[in-house]
C-alpha positions in Angstrom: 0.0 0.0 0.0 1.4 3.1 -0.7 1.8 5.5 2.4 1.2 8.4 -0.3 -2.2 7.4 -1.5 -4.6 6.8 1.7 -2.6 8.5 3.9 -2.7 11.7 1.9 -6.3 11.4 1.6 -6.8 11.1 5.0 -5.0 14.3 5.8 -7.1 16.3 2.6 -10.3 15.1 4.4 -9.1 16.5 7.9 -7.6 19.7 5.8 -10.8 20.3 3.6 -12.9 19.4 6.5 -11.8 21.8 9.4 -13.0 25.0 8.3 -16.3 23.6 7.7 -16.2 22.6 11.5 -14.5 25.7 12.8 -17.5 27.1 11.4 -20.0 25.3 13.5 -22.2 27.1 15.9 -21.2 27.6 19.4 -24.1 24.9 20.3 -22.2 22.4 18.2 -18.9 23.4 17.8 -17.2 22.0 21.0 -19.3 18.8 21.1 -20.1 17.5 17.3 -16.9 19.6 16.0 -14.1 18.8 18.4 -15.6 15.1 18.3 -15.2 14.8 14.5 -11.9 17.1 14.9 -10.4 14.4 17.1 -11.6 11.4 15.1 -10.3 12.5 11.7 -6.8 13.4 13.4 -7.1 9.9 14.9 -7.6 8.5 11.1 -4.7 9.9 10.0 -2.5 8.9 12.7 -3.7 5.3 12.9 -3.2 5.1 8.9 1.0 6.0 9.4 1.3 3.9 12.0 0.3 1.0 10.1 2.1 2.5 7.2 5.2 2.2 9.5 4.1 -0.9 11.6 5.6 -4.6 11.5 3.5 -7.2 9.4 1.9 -8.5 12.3 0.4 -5.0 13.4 -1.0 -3.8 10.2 -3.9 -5.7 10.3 -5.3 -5.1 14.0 -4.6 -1.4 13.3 -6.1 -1.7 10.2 -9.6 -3.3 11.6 -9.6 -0.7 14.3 -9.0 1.9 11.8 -12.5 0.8 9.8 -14.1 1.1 13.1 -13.2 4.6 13.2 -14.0 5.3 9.8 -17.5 4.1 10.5 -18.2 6.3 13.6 -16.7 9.1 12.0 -19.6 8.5 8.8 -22.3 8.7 11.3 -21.0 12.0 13.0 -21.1 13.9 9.6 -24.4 12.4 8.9 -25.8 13.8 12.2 -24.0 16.7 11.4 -25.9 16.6 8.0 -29.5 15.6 9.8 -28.6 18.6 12.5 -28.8 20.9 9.0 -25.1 22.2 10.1 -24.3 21.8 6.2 -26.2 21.3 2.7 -26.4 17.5 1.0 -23.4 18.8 -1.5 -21.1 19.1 1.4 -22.2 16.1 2.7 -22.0 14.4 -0.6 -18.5 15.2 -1.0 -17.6 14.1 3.0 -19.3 10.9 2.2 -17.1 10.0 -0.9 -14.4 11.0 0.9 -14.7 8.7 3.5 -15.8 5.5 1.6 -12.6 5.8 -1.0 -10.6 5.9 2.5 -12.8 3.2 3.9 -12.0 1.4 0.3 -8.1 1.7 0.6 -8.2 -0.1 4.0 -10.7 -2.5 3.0 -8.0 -3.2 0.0 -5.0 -2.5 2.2 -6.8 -5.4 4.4 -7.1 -7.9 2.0 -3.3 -7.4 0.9 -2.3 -8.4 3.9 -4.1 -11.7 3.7 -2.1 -13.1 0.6 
């Protein structure tokens, strides 16, 4: 897997994604925001350490990783149901996410041959 396709798109989302959540209102900001702040720096840092991990690591980091890529699709669709942005925006966090989650899924199976 290279380190410079899913890894990189893991830090765009966080980079394209935190003005849209330093923009939040106060009433969600430090709740919703900081929570999907948190989880999408998570992503990326759980991503180069399996890039840089041994073998036998990858893969637990890996299926913890999809875990977190699954919470954080359900805090940007209550962010989407709480009408903090419009169904473009949510569109494009959606694709976003699923290519990530399709690299790992992918990144997974190479690990298995």
């Amino acid at each position: 897997m290279s380190k410079d396709t899913i890894i990189a798109k893991a830090y765009d989302l966080l980079k394209y994604s935190s003005p849209l959540i330093a923009k939040l209102p106060r009433s969600h900001k430090f709740t919703l925001g900081d929570r999907l702040q948190n989880m999408l720096a998570d992503l990326l840092e759980r991503l180069i350490e399996a890039y840089y991990s041994p073998p036998a690591r990858k893969r637990d980091i890996l299926l913890h990783t999809n875990i977190l890529l699954e919470k954080i699709r359900y805090f940007f669709r209550l962010g989407y149901d709480l009408g903090l942005y419009d169904s473009l925006r949510y569109k494009d966090f959606a694709e976003r996410i699923n290519e990530i989650g399709r690299m790992c899924g992918g990144w997974l199976k190479s690990l298995e041959k």
